[in-house]
N, C-alpha and C positions, 0 to 999 in steps of 0.2 A: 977142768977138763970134762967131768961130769957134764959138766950146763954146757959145754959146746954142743959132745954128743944128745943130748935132749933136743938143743935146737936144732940139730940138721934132721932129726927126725920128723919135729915140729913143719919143717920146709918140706918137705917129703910127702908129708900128708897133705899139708894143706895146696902143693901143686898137682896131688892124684884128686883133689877135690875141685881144683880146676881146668883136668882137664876132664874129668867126668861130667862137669856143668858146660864144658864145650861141646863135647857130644853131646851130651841131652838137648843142647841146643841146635846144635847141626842136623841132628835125627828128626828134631821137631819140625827144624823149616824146612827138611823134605817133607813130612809128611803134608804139612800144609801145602806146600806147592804141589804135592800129586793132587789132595783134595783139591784143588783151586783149577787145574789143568783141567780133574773128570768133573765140574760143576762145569766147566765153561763147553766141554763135549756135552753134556745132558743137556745144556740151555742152548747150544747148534741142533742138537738133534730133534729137542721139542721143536724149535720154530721149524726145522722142514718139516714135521709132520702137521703142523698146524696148519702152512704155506700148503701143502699139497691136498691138506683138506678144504680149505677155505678156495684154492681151485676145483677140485670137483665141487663145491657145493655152487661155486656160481655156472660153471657147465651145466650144472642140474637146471637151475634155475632160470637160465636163458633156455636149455630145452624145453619146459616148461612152460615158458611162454610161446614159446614157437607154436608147441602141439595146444596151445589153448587159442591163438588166432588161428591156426587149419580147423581146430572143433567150431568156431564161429563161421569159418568159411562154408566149410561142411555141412551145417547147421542152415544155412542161410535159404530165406526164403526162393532165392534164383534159381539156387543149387538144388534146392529140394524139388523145382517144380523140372527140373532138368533129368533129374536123374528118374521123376516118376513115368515122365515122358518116355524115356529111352525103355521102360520098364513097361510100357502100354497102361499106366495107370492113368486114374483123370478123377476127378473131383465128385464125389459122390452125389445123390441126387436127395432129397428132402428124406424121403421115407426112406432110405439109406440108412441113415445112422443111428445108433442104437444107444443108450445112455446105462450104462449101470448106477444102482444106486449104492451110495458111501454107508457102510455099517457103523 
């Protein structure tokens, strides 16, 4: 009668031992699936930041071209002689112009 009572104890123990490794287990694969849910939000939220930088950076860059053909425009010998005009300017004459010298 002894060894009965030992063993149902025996069984007692050993299924608080299993279901403490079921928990531990059940605990564990939530916590991985929360980490795995917020890894998969951090790598959504990097690529829109990435995606919205890599649009302004090409906006930038086609601005940038734009205002570098207007500074060619701008620049240009037609433009230049147009806008001296409108300005009553005109081409200097020999003894006109004056050279500094490079120190």
């Amino acid at each position: 009668m002894n060894r009965n009572l030992s063993a149902g104890r025996q069984l007692q123990g050993g299924s608080k031992g299993w279901l403490l490794m079921l928990a531990l287990g059940l605990l564990s694969c939530m916590v991985m699936g929360l980490v795995l849910v917020w890894s998969n939000i951090e790598r959504m939220d990097t690529t829109y930041f990435i995606n919205m930088h890599q649009n302004t950076l090409r906006e930038r860059q086609s601005l940038k071209a734009k205002l570098e053909v207007e500074r060619e425009r701008l620049l240009s010998p037609y433009e230049l002689r147009r806008k001296a005009r409108d300005f009553g300017m005109r081409e200097p004459k020999p003894g006109q112009i004056r050279r500094m010298g490079q120190e």
